[in-house]
HTML snippet that shows the backbone in 3Dmol.js (N, CA, C, O; Angstrom):
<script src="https://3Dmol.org/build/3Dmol-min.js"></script>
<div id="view" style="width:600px;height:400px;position:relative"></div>
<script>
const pdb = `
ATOM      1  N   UNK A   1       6.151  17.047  -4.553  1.00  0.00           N
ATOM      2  CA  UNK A   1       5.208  16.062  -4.061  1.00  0.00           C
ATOM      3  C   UNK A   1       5.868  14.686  -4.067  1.00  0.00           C
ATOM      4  O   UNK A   1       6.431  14.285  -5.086  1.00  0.00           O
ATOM      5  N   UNK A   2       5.801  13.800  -2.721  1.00  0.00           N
ATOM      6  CA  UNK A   2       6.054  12.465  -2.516  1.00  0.00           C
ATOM      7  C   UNK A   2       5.788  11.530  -3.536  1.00  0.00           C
ATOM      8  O   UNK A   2       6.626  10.665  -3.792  1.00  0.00           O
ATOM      9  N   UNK A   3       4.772  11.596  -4.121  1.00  0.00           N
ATOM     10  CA  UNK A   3       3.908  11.278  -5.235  1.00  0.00           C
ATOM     11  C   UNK A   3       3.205  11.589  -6.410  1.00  0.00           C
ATOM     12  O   UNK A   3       2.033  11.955  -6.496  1.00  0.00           O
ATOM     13  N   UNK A   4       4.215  11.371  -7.519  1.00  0.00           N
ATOM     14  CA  UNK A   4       4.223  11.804  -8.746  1.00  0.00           C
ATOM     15  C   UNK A   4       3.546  10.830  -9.656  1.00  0.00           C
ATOM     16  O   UNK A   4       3.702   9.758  -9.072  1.00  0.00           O
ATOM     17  N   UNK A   5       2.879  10.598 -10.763  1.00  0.00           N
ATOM     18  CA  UNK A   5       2.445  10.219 -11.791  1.00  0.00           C
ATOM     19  C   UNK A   5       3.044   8.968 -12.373  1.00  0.00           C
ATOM     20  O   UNK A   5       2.577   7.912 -12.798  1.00  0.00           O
ATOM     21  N   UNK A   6       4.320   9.503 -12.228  1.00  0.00           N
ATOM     22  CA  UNK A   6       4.993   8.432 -12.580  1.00  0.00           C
ATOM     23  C   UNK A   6       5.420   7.380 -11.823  1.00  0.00           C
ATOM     24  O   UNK A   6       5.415   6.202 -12.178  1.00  0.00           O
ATOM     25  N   UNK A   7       5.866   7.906 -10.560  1.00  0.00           N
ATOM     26  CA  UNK A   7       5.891   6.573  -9.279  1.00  0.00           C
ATOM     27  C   UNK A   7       4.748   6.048  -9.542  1.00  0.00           C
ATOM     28  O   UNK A   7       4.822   4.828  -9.683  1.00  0.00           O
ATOM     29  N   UNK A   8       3.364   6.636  -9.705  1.00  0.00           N
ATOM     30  CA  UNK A   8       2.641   5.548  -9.488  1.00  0.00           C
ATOM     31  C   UNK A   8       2.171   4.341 -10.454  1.00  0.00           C
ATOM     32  O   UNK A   8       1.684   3.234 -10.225  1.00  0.00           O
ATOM     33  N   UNK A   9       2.546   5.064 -11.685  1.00  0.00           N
ATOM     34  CA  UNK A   9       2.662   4.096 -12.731  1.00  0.00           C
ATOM     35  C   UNK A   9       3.562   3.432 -12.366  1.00  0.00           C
ATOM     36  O   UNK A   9       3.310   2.243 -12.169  1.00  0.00           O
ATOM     37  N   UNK A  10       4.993   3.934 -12.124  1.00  0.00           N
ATOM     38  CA  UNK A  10       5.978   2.726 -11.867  1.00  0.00           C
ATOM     39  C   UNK A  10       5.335   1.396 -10.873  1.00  0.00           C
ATOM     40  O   UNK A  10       5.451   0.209 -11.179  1.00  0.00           O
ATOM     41  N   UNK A  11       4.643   1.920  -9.627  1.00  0.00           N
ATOM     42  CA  UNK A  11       4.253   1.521  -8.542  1.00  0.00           C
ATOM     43  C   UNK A  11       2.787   0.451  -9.303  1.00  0.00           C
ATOM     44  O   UNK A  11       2.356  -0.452  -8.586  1.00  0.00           O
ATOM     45  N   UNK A  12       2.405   0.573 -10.144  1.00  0.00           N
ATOM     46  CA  UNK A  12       1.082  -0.349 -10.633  1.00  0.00           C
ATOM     47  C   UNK A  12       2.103  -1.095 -11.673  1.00  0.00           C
ATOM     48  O   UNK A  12       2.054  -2.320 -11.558  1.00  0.00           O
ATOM     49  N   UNK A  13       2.858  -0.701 -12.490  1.00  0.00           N
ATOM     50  CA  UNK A  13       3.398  -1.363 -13.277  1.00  0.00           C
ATOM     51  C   UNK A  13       4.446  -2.753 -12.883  1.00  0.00           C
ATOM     52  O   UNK A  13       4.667  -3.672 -13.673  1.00  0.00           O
ATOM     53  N   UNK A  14       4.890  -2.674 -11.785  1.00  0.00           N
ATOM     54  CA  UNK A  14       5.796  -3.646 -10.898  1.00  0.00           C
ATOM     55  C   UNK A  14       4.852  -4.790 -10.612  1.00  0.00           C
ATOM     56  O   UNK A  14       4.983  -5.910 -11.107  1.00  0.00           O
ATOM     57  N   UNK A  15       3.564  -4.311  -9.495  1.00  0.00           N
ATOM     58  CA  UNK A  15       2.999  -5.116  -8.916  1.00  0.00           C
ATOM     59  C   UNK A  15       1.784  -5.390  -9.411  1.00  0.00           C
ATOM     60  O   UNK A  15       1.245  -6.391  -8.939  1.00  0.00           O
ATOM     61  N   UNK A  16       0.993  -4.574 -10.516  1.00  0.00           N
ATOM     62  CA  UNK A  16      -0.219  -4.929 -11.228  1.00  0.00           C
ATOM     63  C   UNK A  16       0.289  -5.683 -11.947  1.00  0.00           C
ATOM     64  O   UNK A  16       1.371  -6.264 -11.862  1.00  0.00           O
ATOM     65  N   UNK A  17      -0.878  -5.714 -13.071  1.00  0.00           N
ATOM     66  CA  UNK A  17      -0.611  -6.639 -14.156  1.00  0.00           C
ATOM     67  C   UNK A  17      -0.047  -5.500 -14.916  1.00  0.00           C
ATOM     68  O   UNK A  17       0.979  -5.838 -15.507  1.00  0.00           O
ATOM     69  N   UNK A  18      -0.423  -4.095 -15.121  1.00  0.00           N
ATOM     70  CA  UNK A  18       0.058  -3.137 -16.049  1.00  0.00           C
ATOM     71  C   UNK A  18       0.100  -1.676 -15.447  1.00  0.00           C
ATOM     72  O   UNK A  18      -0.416  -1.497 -14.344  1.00  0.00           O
ATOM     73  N   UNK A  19       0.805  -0.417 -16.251  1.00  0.00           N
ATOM     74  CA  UNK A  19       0.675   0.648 -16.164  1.00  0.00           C
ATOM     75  C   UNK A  19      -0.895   1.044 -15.623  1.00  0.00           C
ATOM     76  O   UNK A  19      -1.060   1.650 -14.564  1.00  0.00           O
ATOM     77  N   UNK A  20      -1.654   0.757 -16.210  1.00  0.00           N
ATOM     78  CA  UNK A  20      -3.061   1.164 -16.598  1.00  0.00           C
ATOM     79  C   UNK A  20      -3.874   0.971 -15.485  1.00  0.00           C
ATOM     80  O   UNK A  20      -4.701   1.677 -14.908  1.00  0.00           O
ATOM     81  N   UNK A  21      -3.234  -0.694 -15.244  1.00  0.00           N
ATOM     82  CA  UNK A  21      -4.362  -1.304 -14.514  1.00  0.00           C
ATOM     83  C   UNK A  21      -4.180  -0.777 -12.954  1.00  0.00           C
ATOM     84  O   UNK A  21      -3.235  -1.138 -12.252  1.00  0.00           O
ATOM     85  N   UNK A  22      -5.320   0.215 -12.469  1.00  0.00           N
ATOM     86  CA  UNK A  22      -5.234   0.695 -11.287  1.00  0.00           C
ATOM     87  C   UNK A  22      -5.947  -0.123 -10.243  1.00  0.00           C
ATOM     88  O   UNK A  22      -5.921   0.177  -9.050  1.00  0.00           O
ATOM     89  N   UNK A  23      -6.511  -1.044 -10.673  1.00  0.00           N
ATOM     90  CA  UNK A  23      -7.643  -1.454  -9.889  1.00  0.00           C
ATOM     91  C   UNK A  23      -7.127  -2.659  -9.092  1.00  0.00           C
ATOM     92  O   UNK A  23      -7.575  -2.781  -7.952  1.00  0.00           O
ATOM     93  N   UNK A  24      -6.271  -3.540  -9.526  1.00  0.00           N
ATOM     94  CA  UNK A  24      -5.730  -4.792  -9.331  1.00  0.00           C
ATOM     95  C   UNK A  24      -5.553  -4.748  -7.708  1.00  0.00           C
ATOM     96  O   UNK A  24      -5.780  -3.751  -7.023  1.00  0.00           O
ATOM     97  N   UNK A  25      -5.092  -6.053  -7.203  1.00  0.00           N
ATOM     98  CA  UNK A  25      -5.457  -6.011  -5.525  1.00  0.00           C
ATOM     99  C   UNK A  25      -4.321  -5.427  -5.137  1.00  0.00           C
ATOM    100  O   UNK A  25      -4.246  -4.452  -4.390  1.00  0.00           O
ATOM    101  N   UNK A  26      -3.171  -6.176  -5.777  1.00  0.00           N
ATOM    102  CA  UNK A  26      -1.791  -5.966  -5.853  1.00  0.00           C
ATOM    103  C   UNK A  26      -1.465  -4.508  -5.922  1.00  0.00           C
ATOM    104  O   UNK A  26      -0.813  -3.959  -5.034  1.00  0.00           O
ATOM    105  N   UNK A  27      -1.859  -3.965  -6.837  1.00  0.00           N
ATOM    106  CA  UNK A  27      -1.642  -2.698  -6.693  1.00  0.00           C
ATOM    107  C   UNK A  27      -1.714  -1.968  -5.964  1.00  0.00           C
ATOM    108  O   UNK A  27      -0.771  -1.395  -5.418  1.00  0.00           O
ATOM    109  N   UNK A  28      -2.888  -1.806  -5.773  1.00  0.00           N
ATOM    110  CA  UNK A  28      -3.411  -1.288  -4.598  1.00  0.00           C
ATOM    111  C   UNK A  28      -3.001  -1.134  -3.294  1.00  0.00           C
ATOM    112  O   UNK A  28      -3.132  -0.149  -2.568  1.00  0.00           O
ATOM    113  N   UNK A  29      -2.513  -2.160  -3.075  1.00  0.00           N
ATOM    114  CA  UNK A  29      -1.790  -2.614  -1.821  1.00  0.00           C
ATOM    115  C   UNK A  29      -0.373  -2.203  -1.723  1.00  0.00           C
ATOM    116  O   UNK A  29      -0.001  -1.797  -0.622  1.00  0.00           O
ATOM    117  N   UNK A  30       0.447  -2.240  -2.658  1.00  0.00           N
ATOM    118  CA  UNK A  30       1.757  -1.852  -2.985  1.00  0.00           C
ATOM    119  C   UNK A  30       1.497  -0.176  -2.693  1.00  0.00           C
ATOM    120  O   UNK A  30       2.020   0.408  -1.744  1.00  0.00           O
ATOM    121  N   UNK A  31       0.598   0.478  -3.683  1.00  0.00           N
ATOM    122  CA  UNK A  31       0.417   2.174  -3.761  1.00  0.00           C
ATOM    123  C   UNK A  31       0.169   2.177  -1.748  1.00  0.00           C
ATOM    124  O   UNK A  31       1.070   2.637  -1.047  1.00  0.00           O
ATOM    125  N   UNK A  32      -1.045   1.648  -1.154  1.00  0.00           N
ATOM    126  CA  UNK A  32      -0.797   1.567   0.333  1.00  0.00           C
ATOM    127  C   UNK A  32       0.134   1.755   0.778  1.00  0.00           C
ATOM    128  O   UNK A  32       0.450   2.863   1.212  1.00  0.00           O
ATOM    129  N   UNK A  33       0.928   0.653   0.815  1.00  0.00           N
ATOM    130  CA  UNK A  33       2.088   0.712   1.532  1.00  0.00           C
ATOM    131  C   UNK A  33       2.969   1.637   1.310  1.00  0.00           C
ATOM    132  O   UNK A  33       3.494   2.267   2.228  1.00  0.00           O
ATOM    133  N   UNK A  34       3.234   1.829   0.049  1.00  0.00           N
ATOM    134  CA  UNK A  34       4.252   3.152   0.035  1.00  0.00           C
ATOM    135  C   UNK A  34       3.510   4.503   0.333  1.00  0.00           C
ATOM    136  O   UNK A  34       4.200   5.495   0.567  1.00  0.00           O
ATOM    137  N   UNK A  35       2.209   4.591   0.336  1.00  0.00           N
ATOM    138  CA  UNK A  35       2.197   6.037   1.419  1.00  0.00           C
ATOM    139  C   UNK A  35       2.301   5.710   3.062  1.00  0.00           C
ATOM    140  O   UNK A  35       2.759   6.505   3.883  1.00  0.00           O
ATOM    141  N   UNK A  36       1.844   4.541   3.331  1.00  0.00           N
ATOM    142  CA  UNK A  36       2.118   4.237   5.144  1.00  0.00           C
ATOM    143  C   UNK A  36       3.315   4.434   5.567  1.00  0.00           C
ATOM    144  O   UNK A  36       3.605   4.880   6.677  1.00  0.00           O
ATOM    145  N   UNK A  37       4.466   3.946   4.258  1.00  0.00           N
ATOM    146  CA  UNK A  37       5.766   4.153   4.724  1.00  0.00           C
ATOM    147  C   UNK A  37       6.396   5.609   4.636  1.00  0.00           C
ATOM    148  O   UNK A  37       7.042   6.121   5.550  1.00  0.00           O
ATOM    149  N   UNK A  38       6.127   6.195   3.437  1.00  0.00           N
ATOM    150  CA  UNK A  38       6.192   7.899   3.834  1.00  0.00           C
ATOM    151  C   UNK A  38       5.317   8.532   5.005  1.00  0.00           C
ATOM    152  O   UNK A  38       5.855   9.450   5.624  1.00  0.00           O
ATOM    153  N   UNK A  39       3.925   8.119   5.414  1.00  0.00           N
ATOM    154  CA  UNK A  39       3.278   8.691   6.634  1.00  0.00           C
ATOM    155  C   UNK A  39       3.980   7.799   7.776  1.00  0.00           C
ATOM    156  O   UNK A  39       3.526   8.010   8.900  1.00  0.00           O
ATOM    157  N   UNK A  40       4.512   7.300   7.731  1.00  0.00           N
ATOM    158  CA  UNK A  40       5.464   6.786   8.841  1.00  0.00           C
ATOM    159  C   UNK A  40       6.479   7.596   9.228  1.00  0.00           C
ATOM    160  O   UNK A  40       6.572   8.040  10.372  1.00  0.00           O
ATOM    161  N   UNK A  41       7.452   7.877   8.121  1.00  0.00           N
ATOM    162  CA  UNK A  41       8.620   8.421   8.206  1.00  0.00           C
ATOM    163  C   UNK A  41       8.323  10.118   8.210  1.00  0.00           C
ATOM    164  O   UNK A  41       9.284  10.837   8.484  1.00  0.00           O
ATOM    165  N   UNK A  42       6.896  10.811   7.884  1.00  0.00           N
ATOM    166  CA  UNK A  42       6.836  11.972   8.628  1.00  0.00           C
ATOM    167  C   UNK A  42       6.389  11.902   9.878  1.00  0.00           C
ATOM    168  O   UNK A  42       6.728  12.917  10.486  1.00  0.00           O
ATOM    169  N   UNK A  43       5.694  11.058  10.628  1.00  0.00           N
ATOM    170  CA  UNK A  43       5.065  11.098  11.933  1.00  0.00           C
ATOM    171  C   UNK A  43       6.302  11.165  12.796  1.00  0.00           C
ATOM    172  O   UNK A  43       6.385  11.978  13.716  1.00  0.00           O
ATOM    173  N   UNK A  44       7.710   9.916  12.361  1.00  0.00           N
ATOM    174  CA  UNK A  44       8.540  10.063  13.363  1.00  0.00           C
ATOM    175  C   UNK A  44       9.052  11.684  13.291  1.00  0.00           C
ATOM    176  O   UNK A  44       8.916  12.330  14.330  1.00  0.00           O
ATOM    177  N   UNK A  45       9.547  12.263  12.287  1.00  0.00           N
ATOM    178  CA  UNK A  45       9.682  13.620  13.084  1.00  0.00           C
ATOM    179  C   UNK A  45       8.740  14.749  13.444  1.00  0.00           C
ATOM    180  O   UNK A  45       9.084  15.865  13.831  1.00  0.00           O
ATOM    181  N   UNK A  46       7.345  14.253  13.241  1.00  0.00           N
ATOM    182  CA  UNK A  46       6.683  15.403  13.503  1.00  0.00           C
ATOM    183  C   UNK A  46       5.303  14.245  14.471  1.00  0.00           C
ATOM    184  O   UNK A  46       4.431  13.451  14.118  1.00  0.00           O
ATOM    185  N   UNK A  47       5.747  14.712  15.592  1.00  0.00           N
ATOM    186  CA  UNK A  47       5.213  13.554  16.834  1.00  0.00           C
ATOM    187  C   UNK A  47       3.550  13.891  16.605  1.00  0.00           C
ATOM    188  O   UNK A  47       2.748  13.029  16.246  1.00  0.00           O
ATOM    189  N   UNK A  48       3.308  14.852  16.794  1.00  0.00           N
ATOM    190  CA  UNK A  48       2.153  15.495  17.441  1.00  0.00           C
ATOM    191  C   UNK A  48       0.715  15.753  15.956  1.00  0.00           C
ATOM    192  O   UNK A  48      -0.462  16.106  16.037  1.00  0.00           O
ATOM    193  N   UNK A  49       1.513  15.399  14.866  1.00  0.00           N
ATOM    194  CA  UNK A  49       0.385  15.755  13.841  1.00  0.00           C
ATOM    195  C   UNK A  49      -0.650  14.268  13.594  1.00  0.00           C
ATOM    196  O   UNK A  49      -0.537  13.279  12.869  1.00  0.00           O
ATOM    197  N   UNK A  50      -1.813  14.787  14.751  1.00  0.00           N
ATOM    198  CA  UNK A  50      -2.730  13.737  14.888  1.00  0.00           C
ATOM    199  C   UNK A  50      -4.005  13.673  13.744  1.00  0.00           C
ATOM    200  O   UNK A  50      -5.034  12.998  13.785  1.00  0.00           O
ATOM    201  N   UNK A  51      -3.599  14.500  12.862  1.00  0.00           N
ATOM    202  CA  UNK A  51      -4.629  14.376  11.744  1.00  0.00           C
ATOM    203  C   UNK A  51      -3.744  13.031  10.613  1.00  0.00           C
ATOM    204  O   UNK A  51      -4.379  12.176   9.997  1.00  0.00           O
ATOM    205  N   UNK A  52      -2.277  13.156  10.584  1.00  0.00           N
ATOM    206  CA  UNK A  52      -1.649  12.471   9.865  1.00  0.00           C
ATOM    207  C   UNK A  52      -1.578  11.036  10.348  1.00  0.00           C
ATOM    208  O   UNK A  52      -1.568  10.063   9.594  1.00  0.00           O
ATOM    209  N   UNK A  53      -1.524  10.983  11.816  1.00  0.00           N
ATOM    210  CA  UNK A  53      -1.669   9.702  12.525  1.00  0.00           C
ATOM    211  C   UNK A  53      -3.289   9.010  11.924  1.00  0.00           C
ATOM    212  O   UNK A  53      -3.385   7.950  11.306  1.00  0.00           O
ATOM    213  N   UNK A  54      -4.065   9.622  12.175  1.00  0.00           N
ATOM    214  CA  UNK A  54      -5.496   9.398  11.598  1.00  0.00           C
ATOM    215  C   UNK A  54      -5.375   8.914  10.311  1.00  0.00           C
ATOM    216  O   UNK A  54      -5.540   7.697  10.225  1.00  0.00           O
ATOM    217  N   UNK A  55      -5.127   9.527   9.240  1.00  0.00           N
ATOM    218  CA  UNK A  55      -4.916   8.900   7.523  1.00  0.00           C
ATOM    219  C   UNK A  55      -4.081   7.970   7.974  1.00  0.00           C
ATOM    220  O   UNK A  55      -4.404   7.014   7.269  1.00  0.00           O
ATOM    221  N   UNK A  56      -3.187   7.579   8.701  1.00  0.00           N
ATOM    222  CA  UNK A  56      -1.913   6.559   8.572  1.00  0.00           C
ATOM    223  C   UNK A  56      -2.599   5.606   8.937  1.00  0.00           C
ATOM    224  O   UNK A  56      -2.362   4.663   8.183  1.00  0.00           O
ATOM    225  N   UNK A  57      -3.645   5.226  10.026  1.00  0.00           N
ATOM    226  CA  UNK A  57      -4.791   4.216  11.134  1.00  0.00           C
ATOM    227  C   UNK A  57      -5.798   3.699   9.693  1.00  0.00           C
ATOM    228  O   UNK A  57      -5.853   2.574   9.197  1.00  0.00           O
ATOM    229  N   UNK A  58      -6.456   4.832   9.311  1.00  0.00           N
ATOM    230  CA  UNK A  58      -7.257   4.569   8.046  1.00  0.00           C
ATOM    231  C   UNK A  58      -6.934   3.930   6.622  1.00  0.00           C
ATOM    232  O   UNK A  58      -7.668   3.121   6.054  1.00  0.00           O
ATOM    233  N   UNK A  59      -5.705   4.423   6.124  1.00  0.00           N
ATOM    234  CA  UNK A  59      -5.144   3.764   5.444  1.00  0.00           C
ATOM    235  C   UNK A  59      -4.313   2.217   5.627  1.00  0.00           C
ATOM    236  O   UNK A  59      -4.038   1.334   4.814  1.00  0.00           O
ATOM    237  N   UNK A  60      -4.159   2.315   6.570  1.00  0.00           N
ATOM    238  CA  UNK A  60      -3.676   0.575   7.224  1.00  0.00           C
ATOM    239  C   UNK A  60      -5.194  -0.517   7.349  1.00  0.00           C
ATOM    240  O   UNK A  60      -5.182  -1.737   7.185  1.00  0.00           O
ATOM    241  N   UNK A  61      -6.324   0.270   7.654  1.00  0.00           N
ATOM    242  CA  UNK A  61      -7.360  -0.748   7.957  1.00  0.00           C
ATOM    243  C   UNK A  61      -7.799  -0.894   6.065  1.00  0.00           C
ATOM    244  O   UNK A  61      -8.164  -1.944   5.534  1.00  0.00           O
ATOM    245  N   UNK A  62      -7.696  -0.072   5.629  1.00  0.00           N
ATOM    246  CA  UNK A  62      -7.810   0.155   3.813  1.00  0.00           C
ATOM    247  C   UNK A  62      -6.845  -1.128   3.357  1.00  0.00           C
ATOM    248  O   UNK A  62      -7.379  -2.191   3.043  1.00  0.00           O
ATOM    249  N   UNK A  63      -5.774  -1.012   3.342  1.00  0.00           N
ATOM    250  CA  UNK A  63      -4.516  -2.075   3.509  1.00  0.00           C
ATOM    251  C   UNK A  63      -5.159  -3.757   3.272  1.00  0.00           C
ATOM    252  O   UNK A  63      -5.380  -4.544   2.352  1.00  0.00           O
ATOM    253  N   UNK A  64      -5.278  -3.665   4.866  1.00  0.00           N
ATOM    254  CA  UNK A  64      -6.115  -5.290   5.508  1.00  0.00           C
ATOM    255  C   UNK A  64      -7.108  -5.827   5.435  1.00  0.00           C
ATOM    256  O   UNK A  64      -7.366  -6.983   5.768  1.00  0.00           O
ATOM    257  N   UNK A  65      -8.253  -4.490   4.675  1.00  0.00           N
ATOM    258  CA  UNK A  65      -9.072  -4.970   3.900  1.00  0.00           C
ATOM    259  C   UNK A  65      -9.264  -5.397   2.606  1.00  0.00           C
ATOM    260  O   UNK A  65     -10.286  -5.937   2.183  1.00  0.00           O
ATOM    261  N   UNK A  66      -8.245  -5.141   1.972  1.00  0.00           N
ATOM    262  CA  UNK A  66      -7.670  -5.897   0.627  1.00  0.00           C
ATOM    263  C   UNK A  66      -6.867  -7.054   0.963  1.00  0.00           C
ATOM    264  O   UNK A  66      -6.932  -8.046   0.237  1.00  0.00           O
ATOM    265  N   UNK A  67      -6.175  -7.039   1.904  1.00  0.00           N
ATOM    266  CA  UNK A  67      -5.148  -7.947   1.950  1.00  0.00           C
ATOM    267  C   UNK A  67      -6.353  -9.208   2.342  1.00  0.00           C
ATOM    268  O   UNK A  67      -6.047 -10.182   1.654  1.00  0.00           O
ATOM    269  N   UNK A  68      -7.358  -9.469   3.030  1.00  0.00           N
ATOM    270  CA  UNK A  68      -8.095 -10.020   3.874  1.00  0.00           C
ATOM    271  C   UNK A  68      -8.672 -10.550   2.686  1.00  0.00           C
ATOM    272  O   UNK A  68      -8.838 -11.761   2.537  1.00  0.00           O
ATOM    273  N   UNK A  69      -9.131  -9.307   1.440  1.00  0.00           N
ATOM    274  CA  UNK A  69      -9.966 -10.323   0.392  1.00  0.00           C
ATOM    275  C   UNK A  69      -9.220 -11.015  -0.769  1.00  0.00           C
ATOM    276  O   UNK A  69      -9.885 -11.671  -1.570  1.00  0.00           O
ATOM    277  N   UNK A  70      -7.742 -10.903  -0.927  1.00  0.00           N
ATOM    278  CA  UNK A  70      -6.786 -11.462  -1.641  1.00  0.00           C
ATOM    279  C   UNK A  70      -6.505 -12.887  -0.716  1.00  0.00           C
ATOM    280  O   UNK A  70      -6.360 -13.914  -1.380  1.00  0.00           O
ATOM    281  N   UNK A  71      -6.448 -12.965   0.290  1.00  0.00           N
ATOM    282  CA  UNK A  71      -5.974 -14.349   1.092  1.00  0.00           C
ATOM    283  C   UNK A  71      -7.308 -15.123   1.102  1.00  0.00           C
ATOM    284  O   UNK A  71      -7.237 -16.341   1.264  1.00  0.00           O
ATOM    285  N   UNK A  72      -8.730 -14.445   0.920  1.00  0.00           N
ATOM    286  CA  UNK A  72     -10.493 -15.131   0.612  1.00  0.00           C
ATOM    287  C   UNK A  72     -10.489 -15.667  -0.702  1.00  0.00           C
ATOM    288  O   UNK A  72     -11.127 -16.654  -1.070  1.00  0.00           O
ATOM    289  N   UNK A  73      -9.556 -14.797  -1.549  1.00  0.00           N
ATOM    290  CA  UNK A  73      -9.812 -15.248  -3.373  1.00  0.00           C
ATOM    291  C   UNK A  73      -8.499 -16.257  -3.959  1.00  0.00           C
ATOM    292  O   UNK A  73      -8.441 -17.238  -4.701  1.00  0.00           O
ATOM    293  N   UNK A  74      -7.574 -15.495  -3.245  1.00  0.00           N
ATOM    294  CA  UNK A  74      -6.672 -15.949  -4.344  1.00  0.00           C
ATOM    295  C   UNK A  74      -4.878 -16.311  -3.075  1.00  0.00           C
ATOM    296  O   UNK A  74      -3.896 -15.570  -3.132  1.00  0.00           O
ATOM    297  N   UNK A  75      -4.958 -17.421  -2.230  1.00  0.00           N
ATOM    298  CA  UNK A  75      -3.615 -17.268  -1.586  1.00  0.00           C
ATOM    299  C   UNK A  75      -2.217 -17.438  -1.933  1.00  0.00           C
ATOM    300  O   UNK A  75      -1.322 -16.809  -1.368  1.00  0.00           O
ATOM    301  N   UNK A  76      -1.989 -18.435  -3.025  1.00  0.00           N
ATOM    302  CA  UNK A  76      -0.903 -17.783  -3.477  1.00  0.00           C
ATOM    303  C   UNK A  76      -0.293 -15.672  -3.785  1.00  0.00           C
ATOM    304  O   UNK A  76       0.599 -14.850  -3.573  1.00  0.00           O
ATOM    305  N   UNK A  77      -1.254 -15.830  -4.227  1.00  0.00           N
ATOM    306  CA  UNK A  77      -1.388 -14.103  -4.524  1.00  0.00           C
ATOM    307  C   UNK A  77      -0.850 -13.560  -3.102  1.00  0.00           C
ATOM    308  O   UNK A  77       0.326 -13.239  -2.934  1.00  0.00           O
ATOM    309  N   UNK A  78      -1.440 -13.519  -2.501  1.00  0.00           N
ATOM    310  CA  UNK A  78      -1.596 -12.953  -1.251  1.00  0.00           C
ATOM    311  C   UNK A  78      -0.122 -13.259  -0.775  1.00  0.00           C
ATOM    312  O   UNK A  78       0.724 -12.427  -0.445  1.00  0.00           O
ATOM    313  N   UNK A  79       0.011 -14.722  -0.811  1.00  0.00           N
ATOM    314  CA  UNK A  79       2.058 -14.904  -0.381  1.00  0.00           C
ATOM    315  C   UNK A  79       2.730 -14.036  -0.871  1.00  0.00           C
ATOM    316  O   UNK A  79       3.563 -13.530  -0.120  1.00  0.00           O
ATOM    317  N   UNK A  80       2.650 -13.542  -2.242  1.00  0.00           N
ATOM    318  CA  UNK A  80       3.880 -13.518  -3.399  1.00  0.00           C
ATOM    319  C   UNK A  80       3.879 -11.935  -2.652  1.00  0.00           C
ATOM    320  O   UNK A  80       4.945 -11.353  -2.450  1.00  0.00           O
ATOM    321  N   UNK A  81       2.779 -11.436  -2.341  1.00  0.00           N
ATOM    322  CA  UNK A  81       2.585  -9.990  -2.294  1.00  0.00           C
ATOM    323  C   UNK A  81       2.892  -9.733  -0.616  1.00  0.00           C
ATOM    324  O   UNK A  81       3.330  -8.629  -0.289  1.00  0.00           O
ATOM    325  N   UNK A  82       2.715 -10.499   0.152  1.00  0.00           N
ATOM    326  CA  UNK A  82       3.270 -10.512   1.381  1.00  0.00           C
ATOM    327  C   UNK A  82       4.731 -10.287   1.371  1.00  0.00           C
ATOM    328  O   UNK A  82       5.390  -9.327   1.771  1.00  0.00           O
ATOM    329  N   UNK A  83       5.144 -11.616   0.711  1.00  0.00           N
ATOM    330  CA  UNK A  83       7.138 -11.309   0.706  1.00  0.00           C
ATOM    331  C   UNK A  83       7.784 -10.459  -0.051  1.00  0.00           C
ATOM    332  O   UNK A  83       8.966 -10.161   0.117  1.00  0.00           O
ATOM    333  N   UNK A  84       6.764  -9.842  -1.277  1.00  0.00           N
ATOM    334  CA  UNK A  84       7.556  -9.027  -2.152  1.00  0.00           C
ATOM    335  C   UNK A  84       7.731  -7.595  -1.624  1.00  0.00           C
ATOM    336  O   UNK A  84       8.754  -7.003  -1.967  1.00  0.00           O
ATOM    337  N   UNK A  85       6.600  -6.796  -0.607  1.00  0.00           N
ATOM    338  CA  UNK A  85       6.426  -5.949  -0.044  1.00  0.00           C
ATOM    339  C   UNK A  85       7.360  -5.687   1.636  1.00  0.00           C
ATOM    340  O   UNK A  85       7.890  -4.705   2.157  1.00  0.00           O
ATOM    341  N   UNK A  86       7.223  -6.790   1.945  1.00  0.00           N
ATOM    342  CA  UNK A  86       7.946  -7.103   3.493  1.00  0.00           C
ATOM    343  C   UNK A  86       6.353  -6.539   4.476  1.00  0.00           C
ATOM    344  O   UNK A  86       6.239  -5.661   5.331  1.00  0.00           O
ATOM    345  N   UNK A  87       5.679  -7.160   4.087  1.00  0.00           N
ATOM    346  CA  UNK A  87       3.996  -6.507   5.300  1.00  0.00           C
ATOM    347  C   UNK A  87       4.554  -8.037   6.019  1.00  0.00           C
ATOM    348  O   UNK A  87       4.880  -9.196   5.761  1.00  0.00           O
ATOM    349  N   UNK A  88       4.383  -7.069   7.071  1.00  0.00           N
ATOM    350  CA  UNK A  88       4.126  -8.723   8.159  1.00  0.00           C
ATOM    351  C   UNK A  88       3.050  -9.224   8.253  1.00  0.00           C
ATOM    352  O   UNK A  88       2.291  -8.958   7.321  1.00  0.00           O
ATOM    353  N   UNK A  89       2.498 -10.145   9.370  1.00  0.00           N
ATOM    354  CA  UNK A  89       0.660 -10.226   9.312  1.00  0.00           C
ATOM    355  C   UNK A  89       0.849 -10.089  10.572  1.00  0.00           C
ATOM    356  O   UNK A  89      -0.113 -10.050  11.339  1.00  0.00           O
TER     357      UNK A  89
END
`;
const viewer = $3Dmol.createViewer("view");
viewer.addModel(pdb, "pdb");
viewer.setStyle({}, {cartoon: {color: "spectrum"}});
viewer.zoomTo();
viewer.render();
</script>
């Protein structure tokens, strides 16, 4: 599996405040992106799997709806997590 227990601790632990903390915006957004970028990199070789295209559409609007309420609450935040990730806008 792409996604193990521990990536994702690693993956909250980098960009949360902690291991633990799953909830954080940051996090959240980071765990996003690294499945968009694995459902990215299976779509290019497998053209036609339109159920995976679907989670990839859904999970991006999931994405921008955090990202949307981090740049409402808090914009520094929202910078640090823009350039640390490479998301464009």
């Amino acid at each position: 599996m792409y996604l193990t227990k521990e990536k994702k601790a690693e993956i909250f632990a980098k960009h949360g405040e902690s291991a633990t903390n799953t909830g954080s915006s940051e996090g959240q957004i980071a765990l996003f992106t690294f499945r968009i970028n694995h459902l990215t990199e299976h779509l290019k070789r497998n053209r036609k799997d339109y159920n995976t295209e679907r989670s990839l559409v859904k999970l991006v609007g999931k994405r921008r709806n955090l990202l949307d309420y981090l740049i409402k609450t808090d914009i520094v935040r929202y910078r640090e997590i823009i350039k640390e990730l490479g998301i464009r806008k």
